[in-house]
Structures are given as C-alpha cells and as structure tokens.
N, C-alpha and C positions, 0 to 999 in steps of 0.2 A: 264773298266780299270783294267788291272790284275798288283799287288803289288808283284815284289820280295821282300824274306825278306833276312836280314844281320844277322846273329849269335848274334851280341851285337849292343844294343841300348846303351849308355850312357848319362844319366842325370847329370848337373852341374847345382848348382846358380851361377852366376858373382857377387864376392864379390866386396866391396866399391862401390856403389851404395848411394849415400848421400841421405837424406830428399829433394824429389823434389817438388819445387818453382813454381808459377805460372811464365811463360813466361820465364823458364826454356827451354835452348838446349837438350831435352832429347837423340836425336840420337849423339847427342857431348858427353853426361853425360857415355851412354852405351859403346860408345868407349873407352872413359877414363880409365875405366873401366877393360874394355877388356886390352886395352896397359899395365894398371898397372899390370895387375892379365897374361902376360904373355900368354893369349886365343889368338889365332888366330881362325878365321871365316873361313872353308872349303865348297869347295862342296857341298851342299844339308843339311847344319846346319839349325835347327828351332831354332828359337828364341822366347820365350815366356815371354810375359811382362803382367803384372798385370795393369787391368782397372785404381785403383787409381794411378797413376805417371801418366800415360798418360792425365788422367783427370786432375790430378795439373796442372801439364805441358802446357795443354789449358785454363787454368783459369777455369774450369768448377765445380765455387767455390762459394756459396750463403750463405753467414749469415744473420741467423734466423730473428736480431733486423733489418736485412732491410725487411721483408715480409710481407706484409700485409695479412691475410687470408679474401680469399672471405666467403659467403656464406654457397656456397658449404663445402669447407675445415669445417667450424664452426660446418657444421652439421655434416658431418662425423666424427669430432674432439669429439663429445659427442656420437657419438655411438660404438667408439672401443678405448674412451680413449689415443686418440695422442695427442700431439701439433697440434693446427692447424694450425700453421708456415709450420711445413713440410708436413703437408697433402697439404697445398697450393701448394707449391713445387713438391710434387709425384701429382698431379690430372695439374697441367702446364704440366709434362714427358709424362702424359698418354695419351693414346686414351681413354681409359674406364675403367674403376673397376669390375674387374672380381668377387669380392668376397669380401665382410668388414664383419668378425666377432667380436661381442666382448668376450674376453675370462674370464670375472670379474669384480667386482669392481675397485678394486687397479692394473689391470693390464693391457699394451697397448692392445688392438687387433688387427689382421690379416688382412692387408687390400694387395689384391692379384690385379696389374693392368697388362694391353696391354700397355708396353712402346708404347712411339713415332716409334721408331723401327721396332716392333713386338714382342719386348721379352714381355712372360709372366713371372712373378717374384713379388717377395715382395715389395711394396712399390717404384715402380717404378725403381730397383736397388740404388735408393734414399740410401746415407751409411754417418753415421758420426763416423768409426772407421777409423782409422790411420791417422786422421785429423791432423793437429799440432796448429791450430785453433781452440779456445772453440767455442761451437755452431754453426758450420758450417757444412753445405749439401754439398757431393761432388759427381756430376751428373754421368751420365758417357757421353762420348765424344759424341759430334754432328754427327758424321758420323766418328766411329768407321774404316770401312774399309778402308777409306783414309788415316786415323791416322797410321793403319797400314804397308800401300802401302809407308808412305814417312819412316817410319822407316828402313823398308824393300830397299829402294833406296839408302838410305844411306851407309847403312850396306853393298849392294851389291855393290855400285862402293867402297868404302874404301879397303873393301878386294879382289876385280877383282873377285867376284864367286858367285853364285846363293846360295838365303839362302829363307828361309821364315819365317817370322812374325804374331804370332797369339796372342792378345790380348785377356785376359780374365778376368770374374768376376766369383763370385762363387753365382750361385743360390741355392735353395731348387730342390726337385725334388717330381715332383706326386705319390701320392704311394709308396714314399721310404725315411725315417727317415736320419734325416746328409744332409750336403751340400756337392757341389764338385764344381769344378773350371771348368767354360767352356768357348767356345767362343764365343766371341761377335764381332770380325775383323780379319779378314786373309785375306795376303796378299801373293798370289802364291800358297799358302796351300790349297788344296782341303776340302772343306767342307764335303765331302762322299766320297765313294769311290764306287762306280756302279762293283760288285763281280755278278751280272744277268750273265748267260749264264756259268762262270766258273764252275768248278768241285770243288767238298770238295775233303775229305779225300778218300772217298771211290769209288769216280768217279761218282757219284749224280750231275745231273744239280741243281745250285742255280739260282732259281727265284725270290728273294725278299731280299737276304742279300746284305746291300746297309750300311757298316761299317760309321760311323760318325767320322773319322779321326781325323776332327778339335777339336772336342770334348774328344776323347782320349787323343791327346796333353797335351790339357787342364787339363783334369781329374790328368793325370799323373805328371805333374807338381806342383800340388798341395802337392805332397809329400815335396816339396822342399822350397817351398811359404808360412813359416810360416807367420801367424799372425803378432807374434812380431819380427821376424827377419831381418825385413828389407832385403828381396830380392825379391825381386819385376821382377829380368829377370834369367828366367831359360833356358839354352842352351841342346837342344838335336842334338847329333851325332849319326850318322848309321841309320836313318830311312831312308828307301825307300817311296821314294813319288813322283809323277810326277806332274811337274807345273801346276796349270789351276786357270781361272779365277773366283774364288769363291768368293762368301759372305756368312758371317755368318748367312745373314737370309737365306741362302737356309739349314739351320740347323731347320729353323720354321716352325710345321708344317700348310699346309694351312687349312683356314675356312673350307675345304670342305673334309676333312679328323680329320676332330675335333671330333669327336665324345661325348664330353663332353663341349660344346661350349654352 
C-alpha cells in the first residue's frame, strides 16, 4: 500500500467533552461537542478517543470493596506488594503473567501481563487514574474494535464522509523509558501500512518497512491528551490513509516472532 503525503497534518482536541458516565451516549457526547465547538467532520478526518471514556461509557467499572481476591491474587499480592483486590482484577483480564517483580519493602512491584486481548502491558492495562469514583478499576473495553467501528458509524452517517476512529491507552514500552499513547481499536484505519516493494529516497527497494500507522496516530495524539485536561478525543486532519479492515491486534506481535517470550 503506497501513502501519498499532504504538506500539513493538523492536530486538534474537541473541547467540552464533559466527565463520562457509565451508560453514557458517547457518539451523542462527541457530537455535542463538535456542534458546539463549530468542528465539522471532512473527508478522511481521524478521530482519536482515549480508552477510559470509552471504558466509562461501557460500564467497564469494578470497585475494589466488591472483589473478593482468590488465592492466586493473595500470593502474588505478598510478592510485589499490591492490593490483592486488583491483582484479582488484572489476573481475571489476563491470559498469563508475563513478569511480577518486587521492587522493595514499602514499594508496589511490577507485575507485566498477556491481556485477554493480546496486549502485553502493566497490570493488565488495569488503571485507577481519572476515575471520579474512590477505589475503582477501570478495565478497558470488551472488544475494543467494535467500540470503535460503532463510533466510527456514527460519525460517518452524521456528517455524510468517511472518517476513522482509533481508540487508545498509553502503555510502557520495552527498552525505552516514558509511556506513549497507542492503539488498542481501529476502525477503517490501517493498522500498518505494507511500504515492501516501494522505493525510499534514493530509489532502494524496501523490504521489511511495514510503518505502524495506528500506532503513530496514537503516539501523536498524546501531545494533546493531557492527563488532567480532560480531552480525551483528538481530531486529525490531512492524513492520507486508505481504508482497510484492521485490528489493533494485527499491531501484536505473534508467538512466533517473540523472540523474548
């Protein structure tokens, strides 16, 4: 797939964006939004929304005093210093534990899992920041690419134009200190972008640059996506991209190319 490019990308947050509610209209919420703040949706707009709203949104909401910790959770809970509430919680998300350190005495430790998903990540992306709830786990979505496919439908018939929707959380990364913001749903948005066979700069066949799109979005949005600012959907204009039917696990890499597995 060969990408023209545009002179100018433009990144936006869509301000007013309220505190979103479990069983919350979120594609009603975005719109709102939009109308108030004067945005119209063009041609080949990404839309970039933050894992927790969408996760509110679906109720994908556990507090702590209903959790019972198995076993399991109990012992892990005395080897890297968690709660075993929410170790309960991240070992329910996982497939398996990749990794439980503990880092001290008086300090939590590291416990690295295989969501349900495939994502590899801390604590099953298991998060109790921008909660409005004390002591509350907020998961991430059941099946993230749907989540994103009906945003994306919405958005699409409201404004008559083809847009796409990429849902993100912010992992750690292997060998490289800071988090960044990446995908976990896309809907229309290419997950890669297959540059095999094209030419660089100097007219060299590319055999193996295979650019992770979804993932740039992502990344790049995160300039936007403060913390505490509450803006949770960032709008890109002028990206060239051609539709296809991705998923964000085709961003993971498989068992058999693990080399560290």
């Amino acid at each position: 797939m060969e990408l023209s490019h545009h002179s100018e990308v433009t990144i936006s947050a869509i301000p007013g964006i309220p505190e979103i509610e479990s069983g919350d209209d979120l594609a009603q919420i975005i719109l709102a939004s939009l109308d108030h703040a004067q945005i119209n949706l063009e041609e080949g707009d990404i839309l970039i929304v933050a894992q927790k709203v969408v996760s509110k949104a679906e109720g994908r909401l556990v507090a702590l005093e209903q959790v019972t910790p198995s076993e399991e959770a109990l012992a892990l809970a005395r080897q890297v210093n968690k709660d075993p509430r929410k170790l309960e919680v991240i070992l329910q998300e996982s497939k398996r534990v990749v990794r439980a350190v503990k880092r001290g005495d008086d300090k939590e430790g590291i416990v690295i899992t295989e969501h349900n998903l495939g994502f590899v990540c801390a604590n099953a992306a298991v998060d109790e920041s921008n909660c409005a709830q004390e002591d509350t786990l907020i998961l991430l979505p059941v099946d993230p690419d749907f989540s994103a496919r009906k945003l994306r439908d919405r958005l699409s018939e409201a404004f008559g134009v083809r847009v796409g929707v990429v849902i993100t959380d912010t992992f750690g990364r292997p060998w490289r200190m800071g988090l960044v913001n990446v995908a976990i749903g896309l809907a229309g948005v290419p997950a890669k972008v297959d540059l095999i066979g094209e030419k660089d700069a100097f007219g060299r066949e590319l055999f193996v640059t295979s650019p992770a799109l979804a993932d740039e979005l992502a990344a790049a949005s995160g300039l936007l996506m403060s913390k505490d600012g509450m803006k949770p959907a960032i709008l890109f204009k002028g990206v060239d991209w051609v539709e296809q039917d991705s998923s964000a696990s085709d961003l993971v890499r498989p068992p058999q190319e693990d080399l560290f597995r």
